[in-house]
C-alpha positions in Angstrom: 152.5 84.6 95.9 154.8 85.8 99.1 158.4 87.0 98.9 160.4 86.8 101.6 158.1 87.1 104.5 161.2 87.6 107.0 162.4 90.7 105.2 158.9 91.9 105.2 159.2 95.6 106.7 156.6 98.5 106.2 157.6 102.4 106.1 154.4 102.9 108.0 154.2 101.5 111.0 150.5 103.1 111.4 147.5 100.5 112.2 146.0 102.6 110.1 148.3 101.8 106.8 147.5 98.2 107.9 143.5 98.8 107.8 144.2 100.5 104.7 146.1 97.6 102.8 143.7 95.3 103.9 140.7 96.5 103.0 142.7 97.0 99.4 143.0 93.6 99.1 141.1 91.7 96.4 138.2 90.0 97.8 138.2 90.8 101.6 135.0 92.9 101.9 133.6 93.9 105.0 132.0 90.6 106.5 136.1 88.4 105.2 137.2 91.8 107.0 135.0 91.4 110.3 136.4 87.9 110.1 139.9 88.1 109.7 140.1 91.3 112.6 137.9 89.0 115.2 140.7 86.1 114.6 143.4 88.7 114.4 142.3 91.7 116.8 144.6 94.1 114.4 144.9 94.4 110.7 148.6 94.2 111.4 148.3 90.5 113.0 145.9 89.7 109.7 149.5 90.8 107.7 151.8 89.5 109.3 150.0 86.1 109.8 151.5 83.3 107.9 149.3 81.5 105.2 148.9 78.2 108.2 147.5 80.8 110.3 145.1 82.3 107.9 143.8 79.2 106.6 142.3 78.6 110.4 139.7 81.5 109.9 136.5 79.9 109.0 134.7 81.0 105.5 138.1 83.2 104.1 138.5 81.6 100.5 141.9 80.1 99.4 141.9 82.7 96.8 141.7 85.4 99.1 144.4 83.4 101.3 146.5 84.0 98.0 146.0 88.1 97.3 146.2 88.5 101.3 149.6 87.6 101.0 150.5 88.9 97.6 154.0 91.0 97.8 152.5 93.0 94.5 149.1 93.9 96.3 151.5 95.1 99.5 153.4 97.3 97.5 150.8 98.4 95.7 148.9 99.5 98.8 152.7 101.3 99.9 152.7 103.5 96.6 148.8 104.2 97.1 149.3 105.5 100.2 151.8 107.6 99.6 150.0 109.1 97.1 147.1 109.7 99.5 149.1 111.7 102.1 150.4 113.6 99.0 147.2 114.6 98.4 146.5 115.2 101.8 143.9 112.7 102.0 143.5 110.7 105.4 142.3 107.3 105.4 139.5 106.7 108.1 139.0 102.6 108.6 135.7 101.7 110.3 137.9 99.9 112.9 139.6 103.4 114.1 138.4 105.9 116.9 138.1 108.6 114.3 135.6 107.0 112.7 131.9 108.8 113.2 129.8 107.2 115.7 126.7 108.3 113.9 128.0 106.5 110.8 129.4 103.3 112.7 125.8 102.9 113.4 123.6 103.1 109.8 122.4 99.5 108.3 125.7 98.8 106.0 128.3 101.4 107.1 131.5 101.7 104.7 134.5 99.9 105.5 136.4 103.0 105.0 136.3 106.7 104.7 138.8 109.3 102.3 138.8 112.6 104.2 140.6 115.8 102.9 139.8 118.6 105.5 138.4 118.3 109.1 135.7 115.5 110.1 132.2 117.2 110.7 131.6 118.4 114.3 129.3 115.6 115.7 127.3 118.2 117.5 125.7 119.8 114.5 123.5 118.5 111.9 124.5 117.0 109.1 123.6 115.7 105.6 125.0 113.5 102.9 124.3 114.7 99.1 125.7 112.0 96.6 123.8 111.2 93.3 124.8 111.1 89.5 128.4 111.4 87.8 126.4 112.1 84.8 123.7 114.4 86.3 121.5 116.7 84.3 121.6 120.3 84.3 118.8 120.2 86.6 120.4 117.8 89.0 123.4 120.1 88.6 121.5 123.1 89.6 119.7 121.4 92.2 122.0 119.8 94.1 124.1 123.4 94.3 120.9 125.0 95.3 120.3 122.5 98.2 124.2 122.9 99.2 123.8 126.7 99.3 120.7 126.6 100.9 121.2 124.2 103.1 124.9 124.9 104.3 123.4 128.8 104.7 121.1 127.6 107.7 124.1 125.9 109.3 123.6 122.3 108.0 127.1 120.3 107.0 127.3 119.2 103.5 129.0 116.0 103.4 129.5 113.7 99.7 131.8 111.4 98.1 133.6 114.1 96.6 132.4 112.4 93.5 132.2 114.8 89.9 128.5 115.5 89.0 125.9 115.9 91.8 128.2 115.3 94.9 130.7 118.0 93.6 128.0 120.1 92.5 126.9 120.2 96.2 129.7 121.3 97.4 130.1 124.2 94.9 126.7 125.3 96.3 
């Protein structure tokens, strides 16, 4: 369960490592999320609060109770980030300014975002290309075709960085 929740401390201090740990944990997906930050206001209150204090948000599972304050999940999420600023990935939570407006407002947006590289300027048009891990060689060729084609009359390519037809986009 919990270790020593006095001695609790976090090398990053960021709202954004708390969004990030948070939306790691097993079970919160985005409407336990939307949830837990309307009773909280900030991921870091959701971590921070004690397990009396999360049992008083309505429809958040005792199991989920449990992995929310799971010492293993929290470091865990430490090492992970790490990792990511490593990499040089950003993390990008739905609850943060950076966060595109244009995507904050599809049916279903994701809770989070992985970014290596600059956001797309808001001001231009942009598409998403994302499709098979496994793709043919037509789907390969195609979706490097639309990528060239597309990027060549000024259109931003965005994907999930995924291998197969995302990546293959990207190439193009």
């Amino acid at each position: 369960m919990r270790g020593q929740r006095e001695n609790d401390t976090v090398s990053c201090q960021d709202e954004s490592w708390y969004l990030y740990w948070l939306a790691g944990v097993p079970g919160v997906g985005i409407r336990i999320m939307r949830k837990l930050m309307e009773h909280f206001g900030r991921a870091s209150g959701v971590y921070k609060a004690s397990c009396g204090e999360l049992k008083q948000v309505p429809g958040v599972p005792s199991a989920v109770i449990e992995q929310i304050l799971c010492r293993e999940g929290r470091d865990r999420s430490h090492r992970n980030w790490s990792a990511l600023s490593r990499k040089g990935i950003r993390y990008i939570s739905y609850y943060e300014k950076e966060y595109p407006e244009r995507l904050r407002k599809i049916f279903d947006p994701p809770v989070h975002l992985y970014v290596r590289g600059k956001m797309p300027d808001q001001s231009r048009c942009t598409i998403g290309i994302v499709g098979a891990r496994d793709c043919t060689l037509y789907g390969r060729d195609m979706a490097r075709l639309f990528g060239y084609r597309l990027a060549g009359a000024g259109v931003q390519v965005i994907s999930g960085m995924a291998k197969g037809v995302d990546g293959w986009a990207h190439q193009g």
